[in-house]
Residue frames relative to the residue before (quaternion, step in Angstrom):
aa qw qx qy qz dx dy dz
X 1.0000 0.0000 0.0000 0.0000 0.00 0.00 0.00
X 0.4212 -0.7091 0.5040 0.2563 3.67 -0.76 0.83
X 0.3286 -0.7927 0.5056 0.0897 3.74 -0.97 0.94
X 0.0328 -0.8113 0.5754 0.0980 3.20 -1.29 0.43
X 0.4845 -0.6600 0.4150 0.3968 3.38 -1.20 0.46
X 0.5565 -0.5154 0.5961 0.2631 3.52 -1.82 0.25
X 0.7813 -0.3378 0.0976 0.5157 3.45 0.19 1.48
X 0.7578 -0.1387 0.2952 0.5651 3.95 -1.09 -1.29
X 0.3405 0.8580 -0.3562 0.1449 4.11 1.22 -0.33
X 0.1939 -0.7792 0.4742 0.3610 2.76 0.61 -1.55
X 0.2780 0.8548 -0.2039 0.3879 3.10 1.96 0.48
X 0.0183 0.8430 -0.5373 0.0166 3.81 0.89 0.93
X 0.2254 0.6900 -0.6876 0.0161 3.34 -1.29 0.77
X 0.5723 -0.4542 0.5134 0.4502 3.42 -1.59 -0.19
X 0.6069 -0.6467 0.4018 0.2280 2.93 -1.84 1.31
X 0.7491 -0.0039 -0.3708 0.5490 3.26 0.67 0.21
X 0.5472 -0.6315 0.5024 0.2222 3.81 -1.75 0.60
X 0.3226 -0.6557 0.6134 0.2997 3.59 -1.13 -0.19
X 0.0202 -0.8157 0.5612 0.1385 3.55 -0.48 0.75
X 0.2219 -0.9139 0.3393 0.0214 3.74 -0.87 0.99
X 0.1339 0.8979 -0.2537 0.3338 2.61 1.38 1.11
X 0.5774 0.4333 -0.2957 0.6257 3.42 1.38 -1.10
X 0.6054 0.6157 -0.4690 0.1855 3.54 0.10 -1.04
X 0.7325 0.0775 -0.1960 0.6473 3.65 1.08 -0.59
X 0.7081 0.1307 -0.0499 0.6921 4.43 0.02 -0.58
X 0.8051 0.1843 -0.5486 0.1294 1.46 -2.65 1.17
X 0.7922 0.2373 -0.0023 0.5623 3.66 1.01 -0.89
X 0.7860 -0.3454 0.0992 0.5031 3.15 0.38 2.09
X 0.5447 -0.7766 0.0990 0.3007 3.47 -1.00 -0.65
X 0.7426 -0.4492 -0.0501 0.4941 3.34 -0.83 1.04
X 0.6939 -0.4695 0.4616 0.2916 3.28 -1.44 0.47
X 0.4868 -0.5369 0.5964 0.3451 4.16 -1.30 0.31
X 0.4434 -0.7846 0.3846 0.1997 3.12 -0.78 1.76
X 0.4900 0.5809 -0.3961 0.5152 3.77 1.70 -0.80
X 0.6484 0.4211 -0.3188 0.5482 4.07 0.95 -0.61
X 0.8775 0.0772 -0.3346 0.3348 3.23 -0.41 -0.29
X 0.5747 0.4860 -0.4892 0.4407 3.42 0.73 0.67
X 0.3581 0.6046 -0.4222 0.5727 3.62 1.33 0.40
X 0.6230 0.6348 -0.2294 0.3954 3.43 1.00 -1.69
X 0.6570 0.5551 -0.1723 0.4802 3.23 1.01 -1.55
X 0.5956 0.5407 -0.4343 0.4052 3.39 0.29 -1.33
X 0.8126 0.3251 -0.2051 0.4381 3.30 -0.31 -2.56
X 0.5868 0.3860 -0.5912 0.3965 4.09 0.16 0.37
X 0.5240 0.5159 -0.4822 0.4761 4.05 0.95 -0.13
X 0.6843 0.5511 -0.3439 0.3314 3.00 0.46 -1.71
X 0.8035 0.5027 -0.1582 0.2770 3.91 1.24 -1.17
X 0.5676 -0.5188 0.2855 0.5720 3.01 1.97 -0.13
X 0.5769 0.4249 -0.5069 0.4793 4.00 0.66 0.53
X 0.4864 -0.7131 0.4776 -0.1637 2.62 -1.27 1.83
X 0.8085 0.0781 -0.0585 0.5803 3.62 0.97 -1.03
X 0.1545 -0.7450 0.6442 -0.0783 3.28 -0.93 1.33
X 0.2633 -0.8024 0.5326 0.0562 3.45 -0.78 1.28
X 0.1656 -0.7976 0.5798 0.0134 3.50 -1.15 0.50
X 0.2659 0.8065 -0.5237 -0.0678 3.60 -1.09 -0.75
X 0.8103 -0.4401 0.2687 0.2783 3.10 -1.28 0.82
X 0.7448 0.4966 -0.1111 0.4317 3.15 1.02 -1.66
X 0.5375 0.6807 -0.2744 0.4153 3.36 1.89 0.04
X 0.6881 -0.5089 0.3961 0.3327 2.77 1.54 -0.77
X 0.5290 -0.6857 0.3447 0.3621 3.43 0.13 1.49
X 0.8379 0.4629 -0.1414 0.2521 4.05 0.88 -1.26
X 0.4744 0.6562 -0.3437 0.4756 2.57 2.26 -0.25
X 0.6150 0.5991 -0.3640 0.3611 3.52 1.25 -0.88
X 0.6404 0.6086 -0.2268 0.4100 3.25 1.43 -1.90
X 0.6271 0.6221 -0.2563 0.3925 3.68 1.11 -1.36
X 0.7677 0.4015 -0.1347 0.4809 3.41 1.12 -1.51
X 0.6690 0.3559 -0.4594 0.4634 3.77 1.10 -0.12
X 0.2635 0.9160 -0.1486 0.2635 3.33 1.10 -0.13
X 0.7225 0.1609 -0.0891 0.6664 2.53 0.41 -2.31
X 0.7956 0.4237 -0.3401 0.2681 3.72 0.54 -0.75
X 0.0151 0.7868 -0.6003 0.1427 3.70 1.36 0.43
X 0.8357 0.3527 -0.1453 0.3951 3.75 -0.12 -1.78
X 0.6971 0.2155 -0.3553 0.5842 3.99 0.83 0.23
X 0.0050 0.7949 -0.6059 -0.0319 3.76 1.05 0.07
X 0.7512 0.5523 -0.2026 0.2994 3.54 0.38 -1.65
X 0.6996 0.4854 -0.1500 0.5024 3.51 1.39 -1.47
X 0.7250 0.4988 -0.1824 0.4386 3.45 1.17 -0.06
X 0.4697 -0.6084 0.5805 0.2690 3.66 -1.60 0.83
X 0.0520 0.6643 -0.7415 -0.0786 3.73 -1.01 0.07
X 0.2492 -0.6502 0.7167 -0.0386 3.20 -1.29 1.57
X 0.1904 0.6652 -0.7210 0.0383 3.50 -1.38 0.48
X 0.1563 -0.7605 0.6197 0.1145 3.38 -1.57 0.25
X 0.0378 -0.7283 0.6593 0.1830 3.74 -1.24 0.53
X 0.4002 0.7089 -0.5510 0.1837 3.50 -1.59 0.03
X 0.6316 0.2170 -0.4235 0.6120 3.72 0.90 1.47
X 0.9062 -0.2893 0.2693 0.1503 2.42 -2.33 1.03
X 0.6158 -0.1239 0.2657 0.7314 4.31 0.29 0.39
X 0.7527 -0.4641 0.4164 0.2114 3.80 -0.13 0.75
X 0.6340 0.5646 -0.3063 0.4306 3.55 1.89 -0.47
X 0.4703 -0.7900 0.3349 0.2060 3.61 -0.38 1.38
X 0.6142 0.4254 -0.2279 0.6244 3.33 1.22 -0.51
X 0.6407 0.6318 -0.2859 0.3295 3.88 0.72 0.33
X 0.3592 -0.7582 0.2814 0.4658 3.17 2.17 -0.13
X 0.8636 -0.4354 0.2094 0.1445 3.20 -1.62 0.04
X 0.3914 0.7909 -0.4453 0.1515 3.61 -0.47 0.42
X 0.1622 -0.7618 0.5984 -0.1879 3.21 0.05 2.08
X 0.3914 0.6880 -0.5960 0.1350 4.31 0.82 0.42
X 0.6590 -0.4687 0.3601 0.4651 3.59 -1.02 0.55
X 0.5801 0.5670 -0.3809 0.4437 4.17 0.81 -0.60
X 0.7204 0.3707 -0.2224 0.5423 3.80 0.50 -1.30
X 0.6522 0.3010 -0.5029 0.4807 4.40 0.55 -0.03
X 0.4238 0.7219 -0.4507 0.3100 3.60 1.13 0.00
X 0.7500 0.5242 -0.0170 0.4030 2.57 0.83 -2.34
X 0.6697 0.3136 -0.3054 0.5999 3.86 1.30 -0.98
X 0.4583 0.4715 -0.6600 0.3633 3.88 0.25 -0.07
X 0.7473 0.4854 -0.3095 0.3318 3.63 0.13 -1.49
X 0.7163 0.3909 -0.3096 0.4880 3.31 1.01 -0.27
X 0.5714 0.5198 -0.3467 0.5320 3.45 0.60 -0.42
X 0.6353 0.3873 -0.4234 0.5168 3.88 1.09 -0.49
X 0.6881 0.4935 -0.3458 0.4042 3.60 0.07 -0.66
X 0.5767 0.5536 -0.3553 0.4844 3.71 0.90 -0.98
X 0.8020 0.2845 -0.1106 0.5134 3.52 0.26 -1.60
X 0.5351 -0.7707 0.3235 0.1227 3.34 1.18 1.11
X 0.4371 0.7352 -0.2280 0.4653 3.45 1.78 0.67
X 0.1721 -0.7932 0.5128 0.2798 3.27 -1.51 0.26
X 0.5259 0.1448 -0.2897 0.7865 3.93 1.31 1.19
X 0.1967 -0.4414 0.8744 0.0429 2.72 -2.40 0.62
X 0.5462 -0.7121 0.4379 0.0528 3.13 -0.75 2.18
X 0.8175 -0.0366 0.0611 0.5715 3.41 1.20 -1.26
X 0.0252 -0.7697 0.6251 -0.1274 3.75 -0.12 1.45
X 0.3720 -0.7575 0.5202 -0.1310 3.22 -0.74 2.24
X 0.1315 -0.5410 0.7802 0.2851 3.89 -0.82 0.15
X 0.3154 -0.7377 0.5735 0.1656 3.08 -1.10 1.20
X 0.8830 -0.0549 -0.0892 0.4576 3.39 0.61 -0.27
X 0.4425 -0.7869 0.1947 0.3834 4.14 0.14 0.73
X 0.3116 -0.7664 0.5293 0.1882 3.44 -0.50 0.85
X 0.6446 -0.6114 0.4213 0.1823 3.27 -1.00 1.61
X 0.6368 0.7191 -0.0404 0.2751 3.14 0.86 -2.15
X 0.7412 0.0897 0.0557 0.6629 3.55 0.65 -1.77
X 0.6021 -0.5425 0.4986 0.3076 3.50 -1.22 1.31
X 0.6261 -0.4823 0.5292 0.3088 3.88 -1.61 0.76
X 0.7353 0.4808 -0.3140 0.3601 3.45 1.10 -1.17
X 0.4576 0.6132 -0.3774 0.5217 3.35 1.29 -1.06
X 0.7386 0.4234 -0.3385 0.4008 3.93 0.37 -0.95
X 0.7682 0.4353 -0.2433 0.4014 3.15 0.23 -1.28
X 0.5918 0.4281 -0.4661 0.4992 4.00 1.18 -0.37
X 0.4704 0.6523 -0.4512 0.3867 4.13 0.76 -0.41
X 0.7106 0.4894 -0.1358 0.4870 3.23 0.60 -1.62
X 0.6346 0.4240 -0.3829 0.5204 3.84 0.81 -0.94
X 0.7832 0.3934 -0.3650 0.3140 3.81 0.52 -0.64
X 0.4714 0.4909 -0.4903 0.5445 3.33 1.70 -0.09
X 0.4808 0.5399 -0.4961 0.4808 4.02 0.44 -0.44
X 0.7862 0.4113 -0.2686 0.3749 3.53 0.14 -1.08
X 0.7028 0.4677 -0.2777 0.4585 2.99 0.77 -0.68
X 0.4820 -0.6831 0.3703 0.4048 4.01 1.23 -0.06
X 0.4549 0.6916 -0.4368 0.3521 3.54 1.38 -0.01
X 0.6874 0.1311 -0.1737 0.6929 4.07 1.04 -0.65
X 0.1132 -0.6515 0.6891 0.2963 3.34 -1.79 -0.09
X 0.8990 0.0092 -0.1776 0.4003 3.68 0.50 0.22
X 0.4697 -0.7194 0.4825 0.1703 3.07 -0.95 0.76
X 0.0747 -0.6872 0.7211 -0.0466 4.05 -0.86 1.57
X 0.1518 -0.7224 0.6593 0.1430 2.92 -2.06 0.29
X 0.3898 -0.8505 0.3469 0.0665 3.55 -0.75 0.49
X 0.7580 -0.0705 0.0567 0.6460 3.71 0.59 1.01
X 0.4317 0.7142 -0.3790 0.3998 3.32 1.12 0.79
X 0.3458 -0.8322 0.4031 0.1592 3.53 -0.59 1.16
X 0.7917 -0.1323 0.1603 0.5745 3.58 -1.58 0.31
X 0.8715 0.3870 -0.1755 0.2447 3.82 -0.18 -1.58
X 0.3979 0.7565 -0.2717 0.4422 2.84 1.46 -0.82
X 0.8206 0.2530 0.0386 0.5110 2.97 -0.24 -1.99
X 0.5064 0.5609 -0.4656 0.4607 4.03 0.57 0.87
X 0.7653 0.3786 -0.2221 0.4708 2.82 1.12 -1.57
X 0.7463 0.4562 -0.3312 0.3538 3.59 0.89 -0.78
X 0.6233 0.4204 -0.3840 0.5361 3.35 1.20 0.04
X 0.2580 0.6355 -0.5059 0.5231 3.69 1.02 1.04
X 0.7696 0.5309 -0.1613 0.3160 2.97 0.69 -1.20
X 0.7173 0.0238 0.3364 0.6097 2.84 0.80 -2.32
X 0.1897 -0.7501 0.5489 0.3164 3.46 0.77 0.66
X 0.9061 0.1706 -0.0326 -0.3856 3.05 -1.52 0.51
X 0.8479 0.4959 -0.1784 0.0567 2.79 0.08 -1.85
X 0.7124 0.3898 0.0738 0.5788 3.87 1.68 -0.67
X 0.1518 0.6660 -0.7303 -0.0001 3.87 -0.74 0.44
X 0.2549 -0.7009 0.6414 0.1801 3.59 -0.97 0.97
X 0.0052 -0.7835 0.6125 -0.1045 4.01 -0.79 0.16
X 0.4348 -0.5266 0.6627 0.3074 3.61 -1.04 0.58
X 0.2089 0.7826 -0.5456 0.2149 3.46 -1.03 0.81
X 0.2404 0.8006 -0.4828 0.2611 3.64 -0.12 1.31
X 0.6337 -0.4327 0.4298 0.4758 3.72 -1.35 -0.44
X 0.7506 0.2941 -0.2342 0.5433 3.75 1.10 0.19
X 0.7581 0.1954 -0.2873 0.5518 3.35 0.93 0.35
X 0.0304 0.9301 -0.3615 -0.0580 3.61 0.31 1.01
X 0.0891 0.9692 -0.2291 -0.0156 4.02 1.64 -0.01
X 0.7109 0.5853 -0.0183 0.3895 2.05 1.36 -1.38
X 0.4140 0.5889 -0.4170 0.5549 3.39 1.58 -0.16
X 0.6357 0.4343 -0.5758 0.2751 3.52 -0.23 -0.37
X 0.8679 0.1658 0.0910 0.4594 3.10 -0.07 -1.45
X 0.5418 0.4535 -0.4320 0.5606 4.10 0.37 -1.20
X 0.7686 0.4303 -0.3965 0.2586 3.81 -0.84 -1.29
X 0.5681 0.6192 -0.2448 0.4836 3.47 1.20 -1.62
X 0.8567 0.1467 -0.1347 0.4758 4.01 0.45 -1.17
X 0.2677 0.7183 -0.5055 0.3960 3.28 0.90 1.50
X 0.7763 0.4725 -0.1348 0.3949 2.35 0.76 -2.33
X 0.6920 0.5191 -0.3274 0.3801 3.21 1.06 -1.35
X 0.7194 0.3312 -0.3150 0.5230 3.80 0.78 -0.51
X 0.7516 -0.4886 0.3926 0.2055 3.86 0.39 0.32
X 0.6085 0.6581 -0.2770 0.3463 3.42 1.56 -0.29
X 0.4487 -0.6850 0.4353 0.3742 3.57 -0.77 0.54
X 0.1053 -0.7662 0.5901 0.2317 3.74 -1.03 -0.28
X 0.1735 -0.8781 0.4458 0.0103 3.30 -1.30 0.88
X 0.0491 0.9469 -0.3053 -0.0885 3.35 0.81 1.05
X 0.1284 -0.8362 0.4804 0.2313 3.15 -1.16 1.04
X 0.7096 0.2840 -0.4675 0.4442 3.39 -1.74 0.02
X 0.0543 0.8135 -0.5680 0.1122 3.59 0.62 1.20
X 0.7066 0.5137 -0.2714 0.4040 3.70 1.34 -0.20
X 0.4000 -0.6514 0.4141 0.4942 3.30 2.18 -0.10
X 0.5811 -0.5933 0.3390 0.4420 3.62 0.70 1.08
X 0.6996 -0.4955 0.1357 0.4967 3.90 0.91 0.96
X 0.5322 0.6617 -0.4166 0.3245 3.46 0.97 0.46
X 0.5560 0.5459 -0.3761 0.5015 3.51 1.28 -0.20
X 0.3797 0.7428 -0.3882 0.3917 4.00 1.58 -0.20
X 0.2319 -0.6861 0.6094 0.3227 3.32 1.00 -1.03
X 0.4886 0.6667 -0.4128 0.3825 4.20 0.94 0.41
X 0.6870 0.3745 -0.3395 0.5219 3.47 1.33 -0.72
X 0.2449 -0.7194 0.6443 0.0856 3.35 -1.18 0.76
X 0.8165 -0.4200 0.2821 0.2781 3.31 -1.61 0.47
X 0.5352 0.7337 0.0307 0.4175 3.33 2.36 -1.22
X 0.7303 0.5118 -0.2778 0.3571 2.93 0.69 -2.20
X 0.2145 -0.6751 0.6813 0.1846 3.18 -1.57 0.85
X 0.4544 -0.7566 0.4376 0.1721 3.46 -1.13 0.92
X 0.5018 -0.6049 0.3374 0.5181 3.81 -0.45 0.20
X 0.6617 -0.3714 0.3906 0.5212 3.79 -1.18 0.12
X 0.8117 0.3016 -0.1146 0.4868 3.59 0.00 -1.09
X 0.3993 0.7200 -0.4349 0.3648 3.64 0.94 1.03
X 0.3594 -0.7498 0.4764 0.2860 3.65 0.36 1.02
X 0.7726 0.5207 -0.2614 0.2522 3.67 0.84 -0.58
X 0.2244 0.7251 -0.4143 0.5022 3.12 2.62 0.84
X 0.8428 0.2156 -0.1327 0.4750 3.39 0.44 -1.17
X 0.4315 0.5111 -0.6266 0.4000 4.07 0.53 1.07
X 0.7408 -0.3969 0.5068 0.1919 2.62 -2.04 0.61
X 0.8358 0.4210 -0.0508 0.3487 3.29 0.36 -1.25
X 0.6886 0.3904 -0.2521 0.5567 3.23 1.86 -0.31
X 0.3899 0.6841 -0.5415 0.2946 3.65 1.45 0.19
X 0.7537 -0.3542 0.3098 0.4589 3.66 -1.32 0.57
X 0.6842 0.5358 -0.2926 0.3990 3.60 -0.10 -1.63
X 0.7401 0.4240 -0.1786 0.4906 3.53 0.10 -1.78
X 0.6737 0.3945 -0.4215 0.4614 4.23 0.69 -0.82
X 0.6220 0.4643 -0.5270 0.3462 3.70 0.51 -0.87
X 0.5027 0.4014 -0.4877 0.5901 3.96 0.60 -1.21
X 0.7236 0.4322 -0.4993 0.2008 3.62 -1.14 -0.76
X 0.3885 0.7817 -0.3499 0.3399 3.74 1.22 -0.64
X 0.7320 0.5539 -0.2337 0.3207 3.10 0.89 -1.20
X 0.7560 0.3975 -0.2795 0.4386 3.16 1.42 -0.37
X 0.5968 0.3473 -0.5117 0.5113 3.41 1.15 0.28
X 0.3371 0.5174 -0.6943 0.3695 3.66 0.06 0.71
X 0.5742 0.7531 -0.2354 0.2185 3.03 0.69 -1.71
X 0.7506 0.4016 -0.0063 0.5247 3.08 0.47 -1.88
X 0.6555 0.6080 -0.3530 0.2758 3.29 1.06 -0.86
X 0.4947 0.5546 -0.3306 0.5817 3.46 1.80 -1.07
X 0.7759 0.3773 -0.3780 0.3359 3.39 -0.10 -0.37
X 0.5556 0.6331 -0.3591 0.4019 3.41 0.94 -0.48
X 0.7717 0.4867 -0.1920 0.3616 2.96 1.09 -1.41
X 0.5635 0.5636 -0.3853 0.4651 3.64 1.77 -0.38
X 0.8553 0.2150 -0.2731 0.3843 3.55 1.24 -0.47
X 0.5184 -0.7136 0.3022 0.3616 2.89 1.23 1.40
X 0.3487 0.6833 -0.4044 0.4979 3.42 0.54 1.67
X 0.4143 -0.6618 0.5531 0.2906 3.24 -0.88 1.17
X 0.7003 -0.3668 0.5004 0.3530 4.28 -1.77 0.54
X 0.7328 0.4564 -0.2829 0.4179 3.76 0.44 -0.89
X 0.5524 0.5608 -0.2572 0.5605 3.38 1.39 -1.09
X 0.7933 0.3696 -0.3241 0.3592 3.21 -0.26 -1.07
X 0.7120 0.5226 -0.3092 0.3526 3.61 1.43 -0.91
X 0.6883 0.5205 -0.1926 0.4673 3.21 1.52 -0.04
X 0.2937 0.6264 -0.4147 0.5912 3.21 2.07 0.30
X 0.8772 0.3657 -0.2337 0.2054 2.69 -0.08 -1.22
X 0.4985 0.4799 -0.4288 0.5808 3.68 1.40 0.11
X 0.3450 0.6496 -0.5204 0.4338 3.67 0.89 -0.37
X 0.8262 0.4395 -0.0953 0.3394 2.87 -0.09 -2.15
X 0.5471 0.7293 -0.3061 0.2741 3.59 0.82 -0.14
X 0.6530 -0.1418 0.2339 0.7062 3.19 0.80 -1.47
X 0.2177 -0.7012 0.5741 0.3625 3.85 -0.97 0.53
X 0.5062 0.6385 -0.4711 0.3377 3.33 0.08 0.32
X 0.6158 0.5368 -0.2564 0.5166 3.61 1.80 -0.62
X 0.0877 -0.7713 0.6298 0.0275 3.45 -1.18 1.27
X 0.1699 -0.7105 0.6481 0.2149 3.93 -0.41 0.73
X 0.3028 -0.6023 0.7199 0.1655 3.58 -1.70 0.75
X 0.3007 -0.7470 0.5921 -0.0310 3.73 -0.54 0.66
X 0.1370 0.8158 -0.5548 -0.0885 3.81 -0.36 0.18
X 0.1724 -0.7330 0.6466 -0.1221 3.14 -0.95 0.94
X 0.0129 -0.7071 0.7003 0.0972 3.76 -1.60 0.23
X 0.6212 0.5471 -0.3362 0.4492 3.40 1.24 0.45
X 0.3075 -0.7912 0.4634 0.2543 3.85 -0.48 0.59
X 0.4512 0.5523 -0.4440 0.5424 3.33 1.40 0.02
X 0.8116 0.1293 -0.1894 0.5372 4.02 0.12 -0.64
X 0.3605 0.5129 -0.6271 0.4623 4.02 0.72 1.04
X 0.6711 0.6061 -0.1679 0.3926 3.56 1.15 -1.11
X 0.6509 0.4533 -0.1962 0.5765 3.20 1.29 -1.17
X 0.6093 0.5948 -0.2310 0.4708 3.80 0.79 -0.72
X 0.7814 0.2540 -0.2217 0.5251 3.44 0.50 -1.04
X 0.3863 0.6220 -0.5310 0.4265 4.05 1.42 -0.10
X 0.5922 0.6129 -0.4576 0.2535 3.83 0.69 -1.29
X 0.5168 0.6107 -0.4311 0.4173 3.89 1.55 -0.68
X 0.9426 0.0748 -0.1601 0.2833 3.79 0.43 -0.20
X 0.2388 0.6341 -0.5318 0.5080 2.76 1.38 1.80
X 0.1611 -0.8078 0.5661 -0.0320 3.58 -0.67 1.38
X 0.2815 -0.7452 0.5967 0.0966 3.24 -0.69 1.44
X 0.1985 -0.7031 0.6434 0.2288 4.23 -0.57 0.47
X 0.8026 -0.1775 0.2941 0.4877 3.43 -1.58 0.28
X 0.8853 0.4279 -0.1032 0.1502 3.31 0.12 -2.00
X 0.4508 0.6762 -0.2499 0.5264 2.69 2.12 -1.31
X 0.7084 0.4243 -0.2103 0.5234 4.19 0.95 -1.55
X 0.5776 0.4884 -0.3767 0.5348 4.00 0.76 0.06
X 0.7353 0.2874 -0.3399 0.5111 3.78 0.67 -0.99
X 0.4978 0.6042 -0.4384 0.4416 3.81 0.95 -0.47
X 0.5190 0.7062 -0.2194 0.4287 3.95 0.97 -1.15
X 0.7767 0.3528 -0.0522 0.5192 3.03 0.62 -1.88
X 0.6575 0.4764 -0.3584 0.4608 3.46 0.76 -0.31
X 0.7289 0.3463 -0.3008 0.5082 3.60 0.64 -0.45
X 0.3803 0.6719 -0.4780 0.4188 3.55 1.06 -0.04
X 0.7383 0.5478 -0.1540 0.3621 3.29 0.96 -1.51
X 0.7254 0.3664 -0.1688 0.5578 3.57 1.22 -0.65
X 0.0396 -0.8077 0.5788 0.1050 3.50 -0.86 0.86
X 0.2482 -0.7803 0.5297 0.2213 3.69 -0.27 1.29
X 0.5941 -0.6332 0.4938 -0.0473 2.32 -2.17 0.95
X 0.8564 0.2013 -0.0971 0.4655 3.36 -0.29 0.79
X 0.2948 -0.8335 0.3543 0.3049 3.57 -0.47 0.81
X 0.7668 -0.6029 0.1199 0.1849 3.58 -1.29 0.28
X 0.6679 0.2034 0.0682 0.7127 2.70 2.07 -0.56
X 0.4639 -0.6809 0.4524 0.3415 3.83 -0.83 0.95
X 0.6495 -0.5563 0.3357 0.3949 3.62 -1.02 0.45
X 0.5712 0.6077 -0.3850 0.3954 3.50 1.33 -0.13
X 0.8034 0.3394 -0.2403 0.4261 3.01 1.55 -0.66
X 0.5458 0.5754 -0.4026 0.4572 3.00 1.35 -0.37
X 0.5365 0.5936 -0.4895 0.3468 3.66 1.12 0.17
X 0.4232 0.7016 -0.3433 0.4592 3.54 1.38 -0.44
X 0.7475 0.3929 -0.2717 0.4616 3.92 0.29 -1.50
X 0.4305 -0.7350 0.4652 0.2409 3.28 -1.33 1.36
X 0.8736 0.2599 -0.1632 0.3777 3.63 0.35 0.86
């Protein structure tokens, strides 16, 4: 798989990531740990490099993901992230310089390590100044316990001041062919400061696959029961864009997922999407998206096609969308 850097960092990873999140929360229920740490392996084994985690996932997601990669430990990124209440996402905020202490040390033992390559605020805390954060993290830097410092859903200011601090290295963000925000402003004060960017749910939380249908019932414990954007009404309108994508897929003899993950490729090279997956059939399909080449024209008729569709519904419930700095 072909690599890029994480902005001006010096941060190599594979162009596209593995994000591991579904494997235990958020999307019904958790995957067989002998499977998705199999899962894990054959995405090492294929050339993906950065694998994401976080506290708020869940103590096993950490345990699952240092785990599977114990035996390439060296050849690999570990991502984690702290910033809630006991690690419980729905418990509110707390990014003080004591609790990233307290989850580094845990997040090192779990992922069975002695650094966490990339340690994210996962989500900004109102409460404790960016600077207060971002000097914490430099002394865990100093101390050899982190080597780089990411932020998560953090806006323009945010990510000035904390890279004042500690430059840097990552801003994670939803970011896809159906959720595009981040162009305004985040993308613009990346580039301009050197930072890498890492979008997740780059697949529209599997609706941009062209797999969810107007039908699909979700599991009980499927976060995608209680979005905006996935309520009946708002999916039938949404259709329109995996038709959309579908025509195009089919001219470059490409699967919808591929092409949707080209196409953030194709954006900025400095941008790596994590995907998640518990299947080895679409880990496979996901990480193909690295040598599907979109030309000028192919990214102009893509343009025009989403011009044309105006989705429906927003992305996140106002509880959560109270969480994103901006």
């Amino acid at each position: 798989m072909n690599k890029r850097e994480l902005g001006t960092s010096g941060l190599e990873v594979s162009s596209i990531g593995l994000g591991c999140m579904g494997m235990t929360f958020g999307y019904g229920p958790a995957a067989d740990t002998g499977e998705a740490t199999k899962l894990i392996r054959a995405a090492a084994e294929r050339g993906v490099t950065l694998f994401d985690s976080a506290e708020a996932y869940g103590e096993a997601n950490e345990k699952l993901v240092g785990e599977a990669l114990a035996p390439v430990r060296d050849q690999v990124v570990l991502a984690t992230k702290f910033g809630f209440k006991d690690g419980n996402s729905t418990a509110g905020l707390d990014s003080r310089p004591e609790r990233i202490r307290l989850v580094a040390e845990q997040s090192l033992q779990r992922m069975q390590t002695d650094r966490i390559d990339l340690f994210y605020q996962h989500r900004v805390d109102p409460s404790v100044p960016i600077e207060e954060v971002a000097g914490t993290v430099r002394e865990l830097i100093q101390e050899g316990k982190v080597k780089h410092f990411g932020l998560s859903e953090a806006g323009a200011d945010i990510i000035r001041r904390a890279h004042a601090v500690q430059p840097v290295t990552a801003v994670q963000s939803e970011y896809s062919m159906w959720w595009r925000e981040p162009e305004q402003v985040i993308l613009p004060t990346l580039e301009e400061l050197g930072i890498g960017f890492v979008p997740f749910s780059p697949l529209g939380k599997g609706f941009l696959t062209g797999t969810i249908k107007e039908d699909t019932k979700f599991a009980e414990n499927d976060i995608r029961n209680v979005l905006p954007r996935f309520e009946d009404e708002a999916r039938q309108a949404n259709l329109a864009l995996i038709a959309l994508i579908g025509d195009i897929a089919e001219a470059k003899q490409a699967t919808q997922a591929q092409v949707a993950i080209a196409w953030l490729l194709a954006q900025k090279p400095w941008i790596t999407p994590i995907p998640g997956t518990t299947k080895l059939h679409r880990l496979e399909e996901n990480i193909g998206a690295d040598n599907v080449e979109l030309t000028a024209q192919d990214l102009q008729r893509i343009e025009t096609a989403l011009s044309e569709v105006q989705i429906k519904g927003e992305r996140y419930t106002a509880q959560q969308q109270s969480t994103v700095n901006r």
